[in-house]
MARBARO-891292 format. One record per residue (C-alpha): chain; residue in one letter; x, y, z. Coordinates in nm, 3 decimals, decimal comma. Layout:
BEGIN
+-------+------+---------+---------+---------+
: chain : resn :    east :   north :      up :
+-------+------+---------+---------+---------+
:     A :    a :       X :       Y :       Z :
...
+-------+------+---------+---------+---------+
# end
This chain:
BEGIN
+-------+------+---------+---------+---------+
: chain : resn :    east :   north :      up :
+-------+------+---------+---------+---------+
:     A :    x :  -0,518 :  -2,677 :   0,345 :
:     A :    x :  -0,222 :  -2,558 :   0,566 :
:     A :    x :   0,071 :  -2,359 :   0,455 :
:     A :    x :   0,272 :  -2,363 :   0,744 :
:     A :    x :   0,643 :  -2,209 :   0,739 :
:     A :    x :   0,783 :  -2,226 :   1,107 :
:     A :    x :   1,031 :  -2,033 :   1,298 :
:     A :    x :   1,233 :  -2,242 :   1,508 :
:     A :    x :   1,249 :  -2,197 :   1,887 :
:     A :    x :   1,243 :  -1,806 :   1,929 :
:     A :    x :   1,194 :  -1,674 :   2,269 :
:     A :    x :   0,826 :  -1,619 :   2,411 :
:     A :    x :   0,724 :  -1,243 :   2,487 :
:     A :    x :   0,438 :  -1,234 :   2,676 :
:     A :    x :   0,416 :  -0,878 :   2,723 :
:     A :    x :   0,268 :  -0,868 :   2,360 :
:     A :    x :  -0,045 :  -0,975 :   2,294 :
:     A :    x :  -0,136 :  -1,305 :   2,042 :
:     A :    x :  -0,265 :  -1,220 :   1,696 :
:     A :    x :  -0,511 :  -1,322 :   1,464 :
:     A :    x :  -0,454 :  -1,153 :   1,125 :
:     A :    x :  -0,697 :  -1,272 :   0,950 :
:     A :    x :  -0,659 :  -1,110 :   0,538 :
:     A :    x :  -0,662 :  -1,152 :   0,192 :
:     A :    x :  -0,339 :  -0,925 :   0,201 :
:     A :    x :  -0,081 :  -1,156 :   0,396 :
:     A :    x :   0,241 :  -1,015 :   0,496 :
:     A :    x :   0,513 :  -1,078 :   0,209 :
:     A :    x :   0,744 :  -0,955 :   0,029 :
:     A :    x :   0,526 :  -0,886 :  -0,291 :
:     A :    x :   0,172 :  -0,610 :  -0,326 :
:     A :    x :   0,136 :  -0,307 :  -0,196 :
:     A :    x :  -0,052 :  -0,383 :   0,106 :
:     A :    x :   0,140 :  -0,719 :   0,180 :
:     A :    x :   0,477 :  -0,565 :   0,178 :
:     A :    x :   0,306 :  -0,299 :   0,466 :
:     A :    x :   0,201 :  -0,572 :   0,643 :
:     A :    x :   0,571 :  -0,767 :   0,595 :
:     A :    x :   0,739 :  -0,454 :   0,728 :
:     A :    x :   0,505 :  -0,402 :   1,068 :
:     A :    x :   0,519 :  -0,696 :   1,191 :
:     A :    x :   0,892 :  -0,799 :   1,087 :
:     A :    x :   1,012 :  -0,814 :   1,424 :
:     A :    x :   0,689 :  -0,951 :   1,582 :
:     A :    x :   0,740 :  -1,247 :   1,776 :
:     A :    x :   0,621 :  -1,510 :   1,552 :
:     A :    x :   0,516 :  -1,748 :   1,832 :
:     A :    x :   0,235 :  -1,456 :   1,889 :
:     A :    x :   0,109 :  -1,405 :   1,544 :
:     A :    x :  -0,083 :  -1,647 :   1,284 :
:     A :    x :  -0,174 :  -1,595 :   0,963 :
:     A :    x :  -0,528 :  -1,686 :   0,804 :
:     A :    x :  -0,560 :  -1,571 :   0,473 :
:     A :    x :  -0,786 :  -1,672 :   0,154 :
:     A :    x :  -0,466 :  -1,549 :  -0,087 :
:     A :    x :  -0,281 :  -1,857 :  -0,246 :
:     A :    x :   0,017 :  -1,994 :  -0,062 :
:     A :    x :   0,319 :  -1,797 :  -0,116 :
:     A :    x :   0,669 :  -1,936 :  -0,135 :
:     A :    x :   0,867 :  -1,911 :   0,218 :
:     A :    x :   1,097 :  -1,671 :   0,108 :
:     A :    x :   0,868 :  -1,394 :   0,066 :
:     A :    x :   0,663 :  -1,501 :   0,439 :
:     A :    x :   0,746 :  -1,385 :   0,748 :
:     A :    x :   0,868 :  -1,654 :   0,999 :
:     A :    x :   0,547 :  -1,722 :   1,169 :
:     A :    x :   0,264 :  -1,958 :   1,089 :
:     A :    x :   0,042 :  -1,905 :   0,738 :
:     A :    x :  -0,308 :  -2,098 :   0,730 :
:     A :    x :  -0,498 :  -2,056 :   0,437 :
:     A :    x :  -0,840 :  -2,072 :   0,434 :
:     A :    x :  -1,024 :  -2,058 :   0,100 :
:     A :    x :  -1,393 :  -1,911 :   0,076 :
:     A :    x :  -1,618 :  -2,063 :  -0,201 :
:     A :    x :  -1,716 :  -1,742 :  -0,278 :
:     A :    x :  -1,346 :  -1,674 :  -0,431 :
:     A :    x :  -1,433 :  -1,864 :  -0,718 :
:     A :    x :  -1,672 :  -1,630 :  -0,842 :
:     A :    x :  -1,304 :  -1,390 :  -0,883 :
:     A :    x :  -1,229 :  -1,609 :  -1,169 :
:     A :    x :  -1,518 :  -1,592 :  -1,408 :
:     A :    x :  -1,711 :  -1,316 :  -1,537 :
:     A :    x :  -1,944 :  -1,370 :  -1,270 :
:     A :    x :  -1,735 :  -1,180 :  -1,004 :
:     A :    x :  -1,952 :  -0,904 :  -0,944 :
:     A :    x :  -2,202 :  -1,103 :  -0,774 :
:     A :    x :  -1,921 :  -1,216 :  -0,529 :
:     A :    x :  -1,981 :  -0,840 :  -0,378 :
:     A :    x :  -2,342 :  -0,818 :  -0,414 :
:     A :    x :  -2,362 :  -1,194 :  -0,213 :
:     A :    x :  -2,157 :  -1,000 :   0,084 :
:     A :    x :  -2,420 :  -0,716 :   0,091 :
:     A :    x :  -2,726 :  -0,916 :   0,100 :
:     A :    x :  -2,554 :  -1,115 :   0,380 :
:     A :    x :  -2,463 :  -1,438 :   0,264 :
:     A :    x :  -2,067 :  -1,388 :   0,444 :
:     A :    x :  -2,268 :  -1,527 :   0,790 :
:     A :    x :  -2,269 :  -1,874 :   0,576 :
:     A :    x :  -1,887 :  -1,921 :   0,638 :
:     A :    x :  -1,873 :  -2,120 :   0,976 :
:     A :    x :  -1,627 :  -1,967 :   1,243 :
:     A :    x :  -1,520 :  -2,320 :   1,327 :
:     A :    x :  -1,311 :  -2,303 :   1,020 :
:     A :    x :  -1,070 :  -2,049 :   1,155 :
:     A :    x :  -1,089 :  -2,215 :   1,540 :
:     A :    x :  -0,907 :  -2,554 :   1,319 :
:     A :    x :  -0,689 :  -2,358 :   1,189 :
:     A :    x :  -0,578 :  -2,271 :   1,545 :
:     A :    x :  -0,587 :  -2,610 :   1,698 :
:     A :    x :  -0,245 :  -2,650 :   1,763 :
:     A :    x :  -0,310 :  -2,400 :   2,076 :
:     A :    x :  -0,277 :  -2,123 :   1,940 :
:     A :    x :  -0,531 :  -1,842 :   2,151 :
:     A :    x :  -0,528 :  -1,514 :   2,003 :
:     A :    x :  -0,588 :  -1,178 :   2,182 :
:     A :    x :  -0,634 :  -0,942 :   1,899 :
:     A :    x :  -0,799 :  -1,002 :   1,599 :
:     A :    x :  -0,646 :  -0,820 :   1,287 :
:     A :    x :  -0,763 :  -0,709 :   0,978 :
:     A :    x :  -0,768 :  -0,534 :   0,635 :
:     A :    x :  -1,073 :  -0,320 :   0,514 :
:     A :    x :  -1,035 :  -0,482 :   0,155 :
:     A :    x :  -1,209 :  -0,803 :   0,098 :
:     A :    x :  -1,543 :  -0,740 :   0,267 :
:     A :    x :  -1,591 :  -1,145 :   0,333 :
:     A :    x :  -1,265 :  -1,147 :   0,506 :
:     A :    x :  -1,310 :  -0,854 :   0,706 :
:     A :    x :  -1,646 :  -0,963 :   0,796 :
:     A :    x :  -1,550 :  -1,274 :   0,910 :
:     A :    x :  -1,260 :  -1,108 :   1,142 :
:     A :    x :  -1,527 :  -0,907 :   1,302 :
:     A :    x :  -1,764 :  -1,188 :   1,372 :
:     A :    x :  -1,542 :  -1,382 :   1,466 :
:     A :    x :  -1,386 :  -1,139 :   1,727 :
:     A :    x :  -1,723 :  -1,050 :   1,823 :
:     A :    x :  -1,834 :  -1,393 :   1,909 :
:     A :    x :  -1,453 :  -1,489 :   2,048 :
:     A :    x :  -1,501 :  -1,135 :   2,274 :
:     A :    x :  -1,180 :  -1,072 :   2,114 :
:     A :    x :  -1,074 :  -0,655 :   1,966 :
:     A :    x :  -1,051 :  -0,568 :   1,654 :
:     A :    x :  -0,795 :  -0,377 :   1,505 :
:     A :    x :  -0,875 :  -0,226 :   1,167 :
:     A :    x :  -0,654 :  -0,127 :   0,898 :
:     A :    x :  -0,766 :   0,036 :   0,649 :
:     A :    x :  -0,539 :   0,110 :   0,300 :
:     A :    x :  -0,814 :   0,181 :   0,039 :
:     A :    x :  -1,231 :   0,246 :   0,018 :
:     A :    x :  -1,335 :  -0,120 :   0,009 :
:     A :    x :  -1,626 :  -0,021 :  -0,213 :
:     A :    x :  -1,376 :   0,068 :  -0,480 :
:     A :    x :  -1,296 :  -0,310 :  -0,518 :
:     A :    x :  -1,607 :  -0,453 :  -0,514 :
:     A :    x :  -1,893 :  -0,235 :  -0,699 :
:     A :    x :  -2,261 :  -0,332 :  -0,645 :
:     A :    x :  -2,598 :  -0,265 :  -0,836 :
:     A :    x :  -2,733 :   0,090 :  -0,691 :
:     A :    x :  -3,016 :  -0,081 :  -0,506 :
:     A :    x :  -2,773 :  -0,287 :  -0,305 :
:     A :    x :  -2,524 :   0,002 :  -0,222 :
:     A :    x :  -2,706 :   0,077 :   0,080 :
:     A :    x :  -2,692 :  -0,245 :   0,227 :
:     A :    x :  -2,317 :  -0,260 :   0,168 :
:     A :    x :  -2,238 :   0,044 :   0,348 :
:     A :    x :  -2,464 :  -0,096 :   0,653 :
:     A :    x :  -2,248 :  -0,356 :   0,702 :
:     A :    x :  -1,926 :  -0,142 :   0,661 :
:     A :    x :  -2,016 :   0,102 :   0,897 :
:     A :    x :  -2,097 :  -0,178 :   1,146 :
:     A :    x :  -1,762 :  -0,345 :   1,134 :
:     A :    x :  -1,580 :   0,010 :   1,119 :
:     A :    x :  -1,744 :   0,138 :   1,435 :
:     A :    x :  -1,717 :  -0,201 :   1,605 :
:     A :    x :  -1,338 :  -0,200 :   1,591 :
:     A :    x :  -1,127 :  -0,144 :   1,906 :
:     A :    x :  -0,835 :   0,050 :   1,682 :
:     A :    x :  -0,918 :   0,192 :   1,337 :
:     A :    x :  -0,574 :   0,204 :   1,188 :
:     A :    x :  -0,549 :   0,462 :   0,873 :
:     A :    x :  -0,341 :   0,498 :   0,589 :
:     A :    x :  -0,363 :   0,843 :   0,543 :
:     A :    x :  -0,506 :   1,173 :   0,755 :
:     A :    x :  -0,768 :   1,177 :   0,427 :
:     A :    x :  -0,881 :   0,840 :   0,532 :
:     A :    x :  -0,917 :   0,891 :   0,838 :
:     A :    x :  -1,123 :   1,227 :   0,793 :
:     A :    x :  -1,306 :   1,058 :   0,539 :
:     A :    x :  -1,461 :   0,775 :   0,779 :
:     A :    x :  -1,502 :   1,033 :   1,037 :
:     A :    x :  -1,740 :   1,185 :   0,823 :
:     A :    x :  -1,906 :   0,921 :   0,624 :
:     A :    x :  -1,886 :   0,667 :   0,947 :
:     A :    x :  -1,923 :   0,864 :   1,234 :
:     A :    x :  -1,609 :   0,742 :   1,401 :
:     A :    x :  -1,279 :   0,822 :   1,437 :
:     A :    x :  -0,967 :   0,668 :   1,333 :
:     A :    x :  -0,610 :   0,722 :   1,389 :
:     A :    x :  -0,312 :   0,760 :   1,110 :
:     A :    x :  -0,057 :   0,487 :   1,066 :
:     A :    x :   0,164 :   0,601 :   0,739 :
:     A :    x :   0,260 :   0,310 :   0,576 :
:     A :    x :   0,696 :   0,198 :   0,670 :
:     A :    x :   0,965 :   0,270 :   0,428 :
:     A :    x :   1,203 :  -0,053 :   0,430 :
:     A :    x :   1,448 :  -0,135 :   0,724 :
:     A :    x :   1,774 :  -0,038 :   0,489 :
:     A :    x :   1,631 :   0,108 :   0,167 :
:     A :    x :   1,891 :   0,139 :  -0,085 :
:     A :    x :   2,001 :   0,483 :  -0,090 :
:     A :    x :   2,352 :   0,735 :  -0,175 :
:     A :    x :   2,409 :   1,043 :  -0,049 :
:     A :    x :   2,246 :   1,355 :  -0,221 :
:     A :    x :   2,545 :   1,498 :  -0,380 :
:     A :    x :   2,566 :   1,176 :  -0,594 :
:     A :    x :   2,281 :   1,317 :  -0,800 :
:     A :    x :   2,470 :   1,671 :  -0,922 :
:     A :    x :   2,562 :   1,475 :  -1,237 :
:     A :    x :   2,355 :   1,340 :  -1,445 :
:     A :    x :   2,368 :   0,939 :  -1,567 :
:     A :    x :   2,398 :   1,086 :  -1,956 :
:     A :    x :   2,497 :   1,402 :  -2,017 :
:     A :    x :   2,229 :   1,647 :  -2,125 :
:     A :    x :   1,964 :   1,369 :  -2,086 :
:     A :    x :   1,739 :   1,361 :  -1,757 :
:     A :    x :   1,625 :   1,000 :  -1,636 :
:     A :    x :   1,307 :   0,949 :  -1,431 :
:     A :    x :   1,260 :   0,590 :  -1,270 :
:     A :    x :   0,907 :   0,487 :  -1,107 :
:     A :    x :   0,898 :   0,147 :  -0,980 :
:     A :    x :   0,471 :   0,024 :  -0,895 :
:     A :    x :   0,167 :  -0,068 :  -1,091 :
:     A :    x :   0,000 :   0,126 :  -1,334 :
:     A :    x :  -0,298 :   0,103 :  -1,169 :
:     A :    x :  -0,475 :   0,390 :  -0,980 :
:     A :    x :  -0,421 :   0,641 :  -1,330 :
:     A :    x :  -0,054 :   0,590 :  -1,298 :
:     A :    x :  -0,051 :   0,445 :  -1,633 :
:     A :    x :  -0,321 :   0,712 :  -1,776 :
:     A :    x :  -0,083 :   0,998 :  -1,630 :
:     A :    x :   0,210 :   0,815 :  -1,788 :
:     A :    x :   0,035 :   0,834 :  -2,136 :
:     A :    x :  -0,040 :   1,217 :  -2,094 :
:     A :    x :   0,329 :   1,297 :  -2,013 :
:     A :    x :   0,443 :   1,098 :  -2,342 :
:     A :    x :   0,438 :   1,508 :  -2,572 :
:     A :    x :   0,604 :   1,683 :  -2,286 :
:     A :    x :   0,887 :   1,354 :  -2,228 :
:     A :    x :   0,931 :   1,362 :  -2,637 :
:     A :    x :   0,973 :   1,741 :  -2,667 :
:     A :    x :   1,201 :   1,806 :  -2,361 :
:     A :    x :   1,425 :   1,487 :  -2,421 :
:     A :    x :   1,352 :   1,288 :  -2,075 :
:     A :    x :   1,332 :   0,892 :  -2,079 :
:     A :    x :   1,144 :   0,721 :  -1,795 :
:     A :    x :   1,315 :   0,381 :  -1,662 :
:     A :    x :   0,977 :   0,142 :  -1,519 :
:     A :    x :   1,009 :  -0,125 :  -1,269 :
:     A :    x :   0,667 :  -0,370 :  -1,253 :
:     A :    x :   0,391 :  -0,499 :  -1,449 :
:     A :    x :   0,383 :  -0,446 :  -1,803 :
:     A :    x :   0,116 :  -0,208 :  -1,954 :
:     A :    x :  -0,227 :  -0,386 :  -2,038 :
:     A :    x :  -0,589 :  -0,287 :  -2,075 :
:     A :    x :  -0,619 :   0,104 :  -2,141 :
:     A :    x :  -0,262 :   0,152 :  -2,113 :
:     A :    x :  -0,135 :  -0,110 :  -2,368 :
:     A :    x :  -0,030 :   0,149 :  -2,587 :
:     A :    x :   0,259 :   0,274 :  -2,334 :
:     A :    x :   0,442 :  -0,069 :  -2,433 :
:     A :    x :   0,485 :   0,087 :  -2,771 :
:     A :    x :   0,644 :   0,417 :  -2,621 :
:     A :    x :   0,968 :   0,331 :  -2,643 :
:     A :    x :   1,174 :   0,598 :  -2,759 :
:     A :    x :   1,025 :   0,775 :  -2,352 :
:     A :    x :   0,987 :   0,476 :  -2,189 :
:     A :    x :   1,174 :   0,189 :  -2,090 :
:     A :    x :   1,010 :  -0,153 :  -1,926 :
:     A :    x :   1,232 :  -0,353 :  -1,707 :
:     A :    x :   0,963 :  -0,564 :  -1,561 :
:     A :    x :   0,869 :  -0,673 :  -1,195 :
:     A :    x :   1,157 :  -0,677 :  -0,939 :
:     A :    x :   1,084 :  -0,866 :  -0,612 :
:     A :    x :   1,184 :  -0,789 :  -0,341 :
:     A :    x :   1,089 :  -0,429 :  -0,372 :
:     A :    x :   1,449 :  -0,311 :  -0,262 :
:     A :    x :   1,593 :  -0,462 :  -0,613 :
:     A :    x :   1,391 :  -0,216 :  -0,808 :
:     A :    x :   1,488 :   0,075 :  -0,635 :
:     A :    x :   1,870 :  -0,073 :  -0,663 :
:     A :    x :   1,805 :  -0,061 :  -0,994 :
:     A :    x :   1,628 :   0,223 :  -1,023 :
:     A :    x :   1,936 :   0,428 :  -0,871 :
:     A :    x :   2,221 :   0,332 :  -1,082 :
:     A :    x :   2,019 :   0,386 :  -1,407 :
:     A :    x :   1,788 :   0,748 :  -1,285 :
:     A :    x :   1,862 :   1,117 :  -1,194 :
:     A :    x :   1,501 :   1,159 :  -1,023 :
:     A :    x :   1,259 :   0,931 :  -0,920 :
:     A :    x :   0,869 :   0,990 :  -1,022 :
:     A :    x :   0,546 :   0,955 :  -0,872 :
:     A :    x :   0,254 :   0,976 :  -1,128 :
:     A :    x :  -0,109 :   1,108 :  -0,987 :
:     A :    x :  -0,323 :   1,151 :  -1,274 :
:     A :    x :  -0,388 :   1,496 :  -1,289 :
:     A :    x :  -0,681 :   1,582 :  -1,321 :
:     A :    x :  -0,822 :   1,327 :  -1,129 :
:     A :    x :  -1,106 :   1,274 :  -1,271 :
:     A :    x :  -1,264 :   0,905 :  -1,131 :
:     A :    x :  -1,005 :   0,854 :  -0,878 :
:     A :    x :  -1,034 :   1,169 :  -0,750 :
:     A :    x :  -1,229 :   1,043 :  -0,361 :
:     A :    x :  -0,912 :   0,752 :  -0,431 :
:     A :    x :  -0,634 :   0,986 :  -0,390 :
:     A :    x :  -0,821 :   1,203 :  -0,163 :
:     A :    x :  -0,745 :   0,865 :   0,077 :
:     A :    x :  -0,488 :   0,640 :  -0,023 :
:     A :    x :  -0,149 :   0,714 :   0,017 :
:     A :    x :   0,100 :   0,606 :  -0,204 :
:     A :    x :   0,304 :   0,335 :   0,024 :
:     A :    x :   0,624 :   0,389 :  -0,163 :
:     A :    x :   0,680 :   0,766 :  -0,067 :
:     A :    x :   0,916 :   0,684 :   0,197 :
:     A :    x :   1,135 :   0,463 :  -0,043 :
:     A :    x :   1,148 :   0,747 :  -0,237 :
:     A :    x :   1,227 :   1,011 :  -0,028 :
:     A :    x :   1,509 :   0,779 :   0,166 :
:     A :    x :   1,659 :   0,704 :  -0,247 :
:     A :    x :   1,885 :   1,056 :  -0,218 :
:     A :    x :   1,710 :   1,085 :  -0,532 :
:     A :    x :   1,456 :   1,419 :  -0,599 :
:     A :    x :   1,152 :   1,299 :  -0,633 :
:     A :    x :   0,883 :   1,439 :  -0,883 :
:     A :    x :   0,527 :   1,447 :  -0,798 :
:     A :    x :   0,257 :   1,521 :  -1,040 :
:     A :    x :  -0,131 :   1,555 :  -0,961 :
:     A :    x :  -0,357 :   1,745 :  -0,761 :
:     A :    x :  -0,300 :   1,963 :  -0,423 :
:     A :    x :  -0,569 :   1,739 :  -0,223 :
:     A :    x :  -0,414 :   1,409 :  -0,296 :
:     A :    x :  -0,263 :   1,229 :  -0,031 :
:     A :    x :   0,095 :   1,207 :  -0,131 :
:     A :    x :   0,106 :   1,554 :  -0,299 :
:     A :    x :  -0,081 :   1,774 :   0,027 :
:     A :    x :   0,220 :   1,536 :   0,205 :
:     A :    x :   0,508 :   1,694 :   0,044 :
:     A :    x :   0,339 :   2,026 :   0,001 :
:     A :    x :   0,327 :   2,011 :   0,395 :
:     A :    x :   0,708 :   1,925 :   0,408 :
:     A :    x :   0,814 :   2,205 :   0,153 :
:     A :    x :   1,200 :   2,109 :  -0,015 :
:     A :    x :   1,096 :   1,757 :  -0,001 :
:     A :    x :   1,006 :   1,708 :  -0,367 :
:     A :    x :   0,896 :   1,918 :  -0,681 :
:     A :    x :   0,556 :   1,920 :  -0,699 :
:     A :    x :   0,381 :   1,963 :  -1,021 :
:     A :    x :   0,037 :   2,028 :  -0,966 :
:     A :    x :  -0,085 :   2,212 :  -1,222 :
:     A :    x :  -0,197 :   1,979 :  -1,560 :
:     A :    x :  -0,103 :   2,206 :  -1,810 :
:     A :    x :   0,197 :   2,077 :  -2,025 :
:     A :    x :   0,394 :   2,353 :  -1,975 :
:     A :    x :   0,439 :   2,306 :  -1,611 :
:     A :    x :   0,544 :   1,950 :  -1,660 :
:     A :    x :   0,773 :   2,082 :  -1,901 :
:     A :    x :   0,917 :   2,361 :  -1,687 :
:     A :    x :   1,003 :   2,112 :  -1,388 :
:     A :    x :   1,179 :   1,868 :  -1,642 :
:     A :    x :   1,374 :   2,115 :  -1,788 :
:     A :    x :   1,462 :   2,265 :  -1,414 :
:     A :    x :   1,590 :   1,949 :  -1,302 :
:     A :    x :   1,792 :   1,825 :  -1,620 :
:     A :    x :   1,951 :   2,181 :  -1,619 :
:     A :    x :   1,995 :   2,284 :  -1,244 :
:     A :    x :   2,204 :   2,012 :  -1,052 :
:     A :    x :   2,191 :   2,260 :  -0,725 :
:     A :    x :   1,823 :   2,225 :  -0,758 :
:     A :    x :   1,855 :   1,800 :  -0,823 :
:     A :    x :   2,099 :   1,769 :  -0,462 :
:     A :    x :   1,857 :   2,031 :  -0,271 :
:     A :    x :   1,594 :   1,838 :  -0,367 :
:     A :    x :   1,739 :   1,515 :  -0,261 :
:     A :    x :   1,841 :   1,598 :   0,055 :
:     A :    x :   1,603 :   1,774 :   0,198 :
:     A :    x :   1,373 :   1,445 :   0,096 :
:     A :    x :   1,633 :   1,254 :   0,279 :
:     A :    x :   1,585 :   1,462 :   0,595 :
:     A :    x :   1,231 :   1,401 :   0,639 :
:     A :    x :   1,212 :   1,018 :   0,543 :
:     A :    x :   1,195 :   0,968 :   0,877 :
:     A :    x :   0,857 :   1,012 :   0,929 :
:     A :    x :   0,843 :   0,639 :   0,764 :
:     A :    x :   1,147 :   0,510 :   0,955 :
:     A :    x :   1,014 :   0,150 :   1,029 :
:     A :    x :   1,082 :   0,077 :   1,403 :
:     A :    x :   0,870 :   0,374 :   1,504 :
:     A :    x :   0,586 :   0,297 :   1,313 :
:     A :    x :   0,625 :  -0,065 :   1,471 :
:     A :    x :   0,637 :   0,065 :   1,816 :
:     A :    x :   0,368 :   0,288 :   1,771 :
:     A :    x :   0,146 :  -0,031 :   1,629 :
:     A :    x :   0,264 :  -0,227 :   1,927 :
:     A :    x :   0,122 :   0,022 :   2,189 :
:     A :    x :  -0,147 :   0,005 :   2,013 :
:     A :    x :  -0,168 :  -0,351 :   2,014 :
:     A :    x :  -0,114 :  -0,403 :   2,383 :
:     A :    x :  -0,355 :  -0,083 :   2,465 :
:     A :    x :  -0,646 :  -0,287 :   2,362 :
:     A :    x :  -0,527 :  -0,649 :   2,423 :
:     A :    x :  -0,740 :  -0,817 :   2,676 :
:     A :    x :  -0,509 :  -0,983 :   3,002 :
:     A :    x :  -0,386 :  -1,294 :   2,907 :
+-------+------+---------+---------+---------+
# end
């Protein structure tokens, strides 16, 4: 089936290559990973870049304005039953060479000749199809990589060794190896053999934001107001449920902006004298709207300690962290010292108040410090203001688009 959304009559530029981004995560406007693809290639010339993805079609408002194929895999089906473990054991014994490549070459039939083939290290039958394909098309590969892949798709022990076979083969294979964090990219140096480079994921073009003195008083008196806007996924929700004592006894309320609790963390829905659920915004720029007229510090939760995400936030990054820091809001940070996001603002001391110790009465101390000490609140926030940059948009775009045209082959 095609889900095609087209652009109108926008200028060639042939000094950029043709893409092939070929994902489960297509760029929009909604997911983590889909809103980091939305924001690099924003400005791309959409005559140069098609979409192929396996994800269900999205609605045009939350696309780019370049062509979207989809391109579903029989083995998706297997993601809604109880049988979707085997979809990731199938991949490792190498039954992914069973989709044929002429299924992507009629999704390009209109003329469309890539130079680059892109892809996300996140679906293992979709990345393995981008690198056979641009293997047999003589075509680079560019990699990104946001999460371990093996996280998402656990296999029986006697299979694990097979799956990280074929990981390491399309890894080392690609022409760019594009991380989300310094940890990940350490982390396949080491497990992989090869290196990768660090591209931190964009904050939006115009995040909503005021200016740091806005924050010296609080939204109610005597009360301090955290917002977090994301999933509870990843032991958000876990470290949201360990916070509940410390929130109760020093009188904070936390405003949330997504999903609502489910699984292990149902019981935060009934938390409602600390927490307060305003549901999933979209786009993300709404929440943090939101977030700013009703908060007096904005929160990012690492479970602390890590426990089974531990190797997770050794090398993810939390792709909201330059939202945050651009809010002229202090942000909060709980969790350990070798997580991604916390070593980040440990690095850029002033930017945040990190809590990194799990004992309650740190988590207490920094709550009370920031309801009580509005010098502390406006230092905070503008200091996180100042460094921001480092996830200003258009320079992470430029840097993707050398890059891109480093490895391109002549037109």
């Amino acid at each position: 089936m095609s889900n095609v959304f087209s652009s109108g009559s926008a200028p060639e530029a042939p000094g950029l290559p043709r893409l092939l981004l070929l994902t489960n995560e297509p760029p929009l406007t909604v997911g983590a990973g889909s809103i980091v693809f939305h924001r690099l290639f924003s400005d791309y010339p959409p005559e140069r870049l098609r979409v192929v993805t396996n994800a269900p079609p999205a609605p045009a408002e939350q696309r780019l304005a370049c062509r979207y194929e989809c391109l579903p895999l029989l083995a998706d089906r297997l993601n809604r039953t109880r049988f979707w473990p085997w979809r990731g054991a199938a991949r490792a014994l190498g039954m992914g060479h069973l989709v044929s490549l002429r299924r992507i070459d009629r999704r390009l039939r209109d003329g469309f000749v890539p130079d680059v083939v892109v892809t996300l290290m996140q679906d293992s039958w979709m990345y393995d199809l981008a690198a056979r394909y641009a293997r047999r098309r003589r075509l680079p590969l560019v990699l990104f990589i946001h999460d371990l892949a093996f996280g998402f798709e656990p296999v029986a022990p006697w299979l694990r060794g097979s799956q990280r076979r074929r990981d390491v083969a399309v890894y080392r294979r690609a022409a760019a190896r594009l991380c989300v964090s310094q940890g990940m990219a350490d982390y396949f140096l080491s497990e992989f053999g090869a290196p990768g480079e660090v591209l931190l994921p964009p904050a939006a073009d115009t995040p909503p934001s005021q200016t740091a003195e806005a924050c010296r008083r609080l939204k109610k008196p005597g009360q301090l107001t955290l917002g977090y806007a994301g999933g509870l996924h990843y032991g958000y929700g876990e470290q949201l449920l360990a916070m509940l004592p410390v929130l109760r006894s020093t009188g904070t309320k936390i405003e949330l902006f997504g999903p609502p609790p489910g699984g292990s963390v149902a019981t935060l829905q009934a938390a409602t004298d600390a927490l307060h659920f305003n549901g999933y915004l979209t786009p993300p720029e709404r929440a943090w709207e939101e977030l700013l007229k009703r908060c007096d510090a904005v929160l990012q939760p690492y479970l602390n300690p890590a426990g089974g995400h531990a190797l997770q936030y050794r090398t993810h990054f939390p792709s909201k962290l330059g939202d945050c820091l651009s809010l002229g809001l202090p942000l909060l940070i709980t969790g350990p010292t070798d997580a991604s996001g916390v070593k980040w603002c440990i690095q850029h001391p002033g930017c945040a108040l990190v809590v990194s110790d799990p004992a309650p009465t740190a988590l207490a101390a920094a709550l009370r410090s920031l309801q009580s000490d509005a010098s502390l609140r406006v230092a905070l926030a503008g200091y996180a203001q100042n460094v921001a940059g480092a996830f200003e948009p258009l320079t992470l775009r430029t840097h993707l688009r050398a890059t891109l045209c480093a490895i391109s082959r002549p037109s």
